[in-house]
C-alpha positions as CSV (number, residue, x, y, z in Angstrom):
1,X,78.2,116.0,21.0
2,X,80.5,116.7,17.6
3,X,83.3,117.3,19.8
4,X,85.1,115.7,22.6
5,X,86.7,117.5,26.1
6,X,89.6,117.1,27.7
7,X,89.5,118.8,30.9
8,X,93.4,119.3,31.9
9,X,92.9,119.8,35.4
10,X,92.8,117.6,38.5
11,X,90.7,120.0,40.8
12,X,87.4,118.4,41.7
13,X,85.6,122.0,41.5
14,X,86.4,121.9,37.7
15,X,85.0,118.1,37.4
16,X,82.2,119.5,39.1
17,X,81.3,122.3,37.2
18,X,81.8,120.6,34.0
19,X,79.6,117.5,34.8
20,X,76.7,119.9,36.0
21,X,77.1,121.6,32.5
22,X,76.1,118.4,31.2
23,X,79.4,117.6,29.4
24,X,81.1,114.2,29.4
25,X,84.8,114.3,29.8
26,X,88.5,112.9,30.0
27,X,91.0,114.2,32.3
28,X,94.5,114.6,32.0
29,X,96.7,116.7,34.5
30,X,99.6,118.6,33.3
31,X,103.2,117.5,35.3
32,X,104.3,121.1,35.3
33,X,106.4,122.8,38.0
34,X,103.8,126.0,38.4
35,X,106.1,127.8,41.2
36,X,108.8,127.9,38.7
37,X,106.1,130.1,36.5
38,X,106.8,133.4,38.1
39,X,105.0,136.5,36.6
40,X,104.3,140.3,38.7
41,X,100.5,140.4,37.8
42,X,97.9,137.7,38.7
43,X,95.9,138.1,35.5
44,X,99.4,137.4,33.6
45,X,100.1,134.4,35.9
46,X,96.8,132.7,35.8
47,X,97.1,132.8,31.6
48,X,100.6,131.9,31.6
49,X,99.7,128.8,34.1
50,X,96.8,127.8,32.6
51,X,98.9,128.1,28.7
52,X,101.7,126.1,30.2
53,X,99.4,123.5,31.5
54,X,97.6,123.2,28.0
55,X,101.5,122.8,26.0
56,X,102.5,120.2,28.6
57,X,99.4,118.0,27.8
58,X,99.3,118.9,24.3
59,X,103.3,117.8,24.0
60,X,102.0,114.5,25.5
61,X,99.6,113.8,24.1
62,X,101.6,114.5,20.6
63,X,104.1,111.6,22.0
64,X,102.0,108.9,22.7
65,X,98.7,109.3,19.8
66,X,98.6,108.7,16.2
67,X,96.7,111.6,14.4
68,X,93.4,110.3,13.2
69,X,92.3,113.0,10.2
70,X,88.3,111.9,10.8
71,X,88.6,112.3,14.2
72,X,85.7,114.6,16.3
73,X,87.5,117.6,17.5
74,X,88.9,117.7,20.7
75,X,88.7,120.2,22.8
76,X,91.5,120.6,25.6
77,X,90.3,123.2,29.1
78,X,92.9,124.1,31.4
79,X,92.3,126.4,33.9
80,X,93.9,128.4,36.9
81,X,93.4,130.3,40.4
82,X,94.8,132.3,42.6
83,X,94.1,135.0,45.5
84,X,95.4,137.9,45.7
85,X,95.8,139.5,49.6
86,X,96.8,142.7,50.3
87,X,98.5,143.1,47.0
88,X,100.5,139.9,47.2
89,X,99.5,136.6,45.2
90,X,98.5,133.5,47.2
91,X,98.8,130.2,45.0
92,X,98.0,126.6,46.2
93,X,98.7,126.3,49.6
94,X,101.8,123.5,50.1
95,X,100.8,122.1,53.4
96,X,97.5,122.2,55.9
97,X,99.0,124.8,58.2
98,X,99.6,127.1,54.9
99,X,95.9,126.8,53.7
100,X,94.9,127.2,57.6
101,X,96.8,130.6,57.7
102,X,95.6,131.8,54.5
103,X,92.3,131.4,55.0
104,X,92.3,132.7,58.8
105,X,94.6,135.7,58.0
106,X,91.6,137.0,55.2
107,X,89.5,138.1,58.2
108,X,89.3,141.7,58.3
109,X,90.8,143.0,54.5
110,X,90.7,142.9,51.1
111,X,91.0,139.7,48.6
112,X,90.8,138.8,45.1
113,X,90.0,135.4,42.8
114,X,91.5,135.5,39.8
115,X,90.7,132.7,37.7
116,X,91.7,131.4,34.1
117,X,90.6,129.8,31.6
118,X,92.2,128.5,28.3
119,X,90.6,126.0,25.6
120,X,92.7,124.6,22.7
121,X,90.9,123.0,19.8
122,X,93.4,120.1,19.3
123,X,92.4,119.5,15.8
124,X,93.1,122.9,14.5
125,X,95.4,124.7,17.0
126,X,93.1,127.7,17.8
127,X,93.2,128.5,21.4
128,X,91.5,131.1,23.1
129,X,91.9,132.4,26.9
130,X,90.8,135.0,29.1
131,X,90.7,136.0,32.9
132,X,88.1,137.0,35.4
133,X,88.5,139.2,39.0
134,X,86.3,138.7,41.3
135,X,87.1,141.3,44.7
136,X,85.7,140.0,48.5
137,X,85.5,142.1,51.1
138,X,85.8,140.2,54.5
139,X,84.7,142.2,58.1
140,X,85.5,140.6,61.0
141,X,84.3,137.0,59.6
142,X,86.5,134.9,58.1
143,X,85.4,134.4,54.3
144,X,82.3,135.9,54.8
145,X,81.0,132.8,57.4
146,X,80.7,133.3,61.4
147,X,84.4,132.5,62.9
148,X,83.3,128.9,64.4
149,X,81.8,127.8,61.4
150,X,84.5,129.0,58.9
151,X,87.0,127.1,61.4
152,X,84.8,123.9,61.9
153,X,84.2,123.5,57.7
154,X,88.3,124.3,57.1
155,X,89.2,121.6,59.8
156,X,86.7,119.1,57.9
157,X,88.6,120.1,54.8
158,X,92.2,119.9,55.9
159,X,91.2,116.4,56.9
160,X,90.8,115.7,53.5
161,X,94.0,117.0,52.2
């Protein structure tokens, strides 16, 4: 590869992805307060999250590296998600109980992913972002699974947390 990728994100969905793309990466998280980051539209949220994520690693990275002029280009992806329900924007859960009572309270309406994704080229500044909905429809399953499995899978997961 002629360039290198920084993938500023510590979700293991993003690893994941990335790695079955074939790339080789580096991570590096942003230590940003996203609650404070407040804006009326998801799509406008997810860019401005994902943007603020990208400055806050760039500004570090600027602080502790030496510019090296016949250095690769690096390539710097931050990324961010949230569900929308009934009209109002659901971000990362802050405890298991949250996450349980998001997930069972989707049974039965309407939800939205809205997703992010922003890539600065760290050697000449360019950046470039953009924004995806995708809508689910939920009946009287809970994500689209049988109740008891749905509820069996997000106890496995909050176990995990």
């Amino acid at each position: 590869m002629s360039f290198q990728i920084i993938l500023g994100s510590a979700s293991m969905a993003r690893r994941k992805i990335l790695a079955e793309m074939g790339y080789e990466f580096t991570i590096l998280t942003a230590d940003i307060d996203e609650k404070s980051i407040r804006m009326d539209k998801p799509e406008e949220l997810v860019m401005v999250l994902a943007e603020a994520k990208a400055d806050a690693i760039i500004s570090r990275l600027q602080s502790t590296s030496q510019p090296d002029e016949d250095a690769h280009a690096t390539l710097l992806i931050t990324a961010d998600t949230v569900v929308v329900y009934e009209g109002i924007i659901r971000e990362k859960p802050s405890s298991k109980e949250e996450a349980w009572n998001f997930i069972k309270g989707y049974s039965g309406g309407q939800a939205a992913v809205i997703g992010s994704v922003f890539v600065t080229n760290l050697k000449t500044g360019k950046r470039k972002g953009g924004c995806c909905r995708a809508e689910v429809g939920t009946t009287d399953t809970v994500m689209g699974l049988p109740k008891e499995l749905t509820e069996k899978l997000i106890h496995e997961a909050l176990q995990l947390m």
